[in-house]
C-alpha positions, 0 to 999 in steps of 0.5 A: 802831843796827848798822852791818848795819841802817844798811845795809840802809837805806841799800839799801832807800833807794838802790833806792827812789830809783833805782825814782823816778828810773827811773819818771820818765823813763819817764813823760818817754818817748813813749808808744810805745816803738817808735822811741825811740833810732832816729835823726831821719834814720831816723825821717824816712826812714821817714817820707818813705817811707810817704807817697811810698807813701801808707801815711798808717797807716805813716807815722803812727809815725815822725811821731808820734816825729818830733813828740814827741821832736824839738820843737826844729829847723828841720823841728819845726813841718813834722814836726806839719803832716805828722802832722795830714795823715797822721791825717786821710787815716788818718780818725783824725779826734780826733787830727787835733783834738788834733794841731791844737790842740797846733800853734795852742798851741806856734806861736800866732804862726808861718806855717800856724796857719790850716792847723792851724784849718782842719784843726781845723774839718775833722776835728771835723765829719768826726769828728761825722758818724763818730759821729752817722751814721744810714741815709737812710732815717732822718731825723737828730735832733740833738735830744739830740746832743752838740755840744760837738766841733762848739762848739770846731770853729767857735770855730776857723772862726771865729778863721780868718775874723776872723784870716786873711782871705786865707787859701787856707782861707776858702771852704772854712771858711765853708762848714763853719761855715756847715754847723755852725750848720744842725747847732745849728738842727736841734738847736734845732728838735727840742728845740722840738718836744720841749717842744712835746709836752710843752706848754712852749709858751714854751720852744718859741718861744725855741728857734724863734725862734733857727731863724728868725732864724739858718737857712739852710734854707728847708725847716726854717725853714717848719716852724719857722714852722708850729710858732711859729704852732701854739703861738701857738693853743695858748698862745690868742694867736691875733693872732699865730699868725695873722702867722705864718700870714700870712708861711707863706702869702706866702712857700710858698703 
């Protein structure tokens, strides 16, 4: 083999690691490019800046680089906790989420996870209402709703109940999770409804049954009640659609 032809294959391999290599440490970058090589005191400046201004949109940059590039130092976790903040007042309510779950994951074990379990619980209802919103004029179903974001929000309310009992977030958690269950009620109840039209009376029930033993609206658990006992006279078991009605009629009249 010539001399010229070892060459060019020497050539051809040393730009290809080189494309390697260079593609690697894009991968390893920020994705925004904005930011990088700027100093964690110029970013932190920046920072401070927006949020004394309240520009949380502004602020979101150098805290997101702040974040990324610096994971390790006394101001890390602060850094995090300023981003979830920025986020949720910017209504970037998925980011908030992801930002959350990072922080419970990186500092499972250090001062203000129930802050990131909070802000968890908070942003995912926020950010479930942002995409279910319907006119008041129109009566909400969540019968065919996706509520896999509202699932992981009360794992996190409920892991902030069971883990940090004093926490300053607790009322408002609570009340949160609470709102999160009627949301899975409706759901079942407009599901119930659904197989009742198409004469699943039995699949009907299981579903009701869950409205009645776990709801917290009155209004919702009377219908639910009116509907076991209408499929109770479907179904020609007649002694139990009337204890039904016997406990519709002590209780609303």
């Amino acid at each position: 083999m010539s001399y010229i032809f070892n060459a060019s294959l020497r050539k051809i391999w040393y730009f290809s690691a080189m494309a390697a290599i260079l593609l690697t440490l894009t991968a390893c970058q920020d994705v925004s490019s904005d930011g990088i090589g700027e100093s964690e005191e110029v970013l932190r400046h920046q920072a401070h800046k927006n949020l004394s201004s309240k520009k949380y949109h502004a602020a979101i940059e150098p805290l997101t680089h702040l974040s990324n590039n610096f994971q390790v130092g006394a101001n890390a976790r602060v850094y995090r906790l300023e981003l979830m903040h920025s986020l949720y007042k910017a209504k970037e309510f998925s980011r908030v989420v992801d930002t959350a779950s990072d922080y419970i994951k990186i500092y499972p074990f250090e001062a203000d996870v129930d802050y990131a379990l909070y802000m968890k619980t908070l942003a995912s209802l926020e950010e479930f209402k942002a995409r279910h919103w319907v006119p008041k004029s129109t009566r909400e179903r969540f019968g065919y709703t996706d509520t896999k974001m509202l699932d992981d929000a009360l794992v996190s309310a409920n892991r902030l109940l069971a883990t940090y009992p004093k926490s300053r977030y607790v009322p408002e958690v609570a009340f949160m999770a609470s709102e999160i269950r009627e949301i899975f009620m409706k759901k079942n109840y407009h599901i119930a409804k659904d197989y009742r039209a198409r004469k699943a009376y039995a699949a009907s029930q299981k579903r009701l049954t869950d409205v009645v033993v776990y709801t917290d609206s009155k209004p919702l658990l009377h219908r639910s009640l009116q509907m076991m006992r209408d499929n109770y006279q479907s179904m020609n078991m007649h002694k139990d659609a009337e204890k039904i009605n016997q406990i519709i009629q002590l209780n609303w009249g």
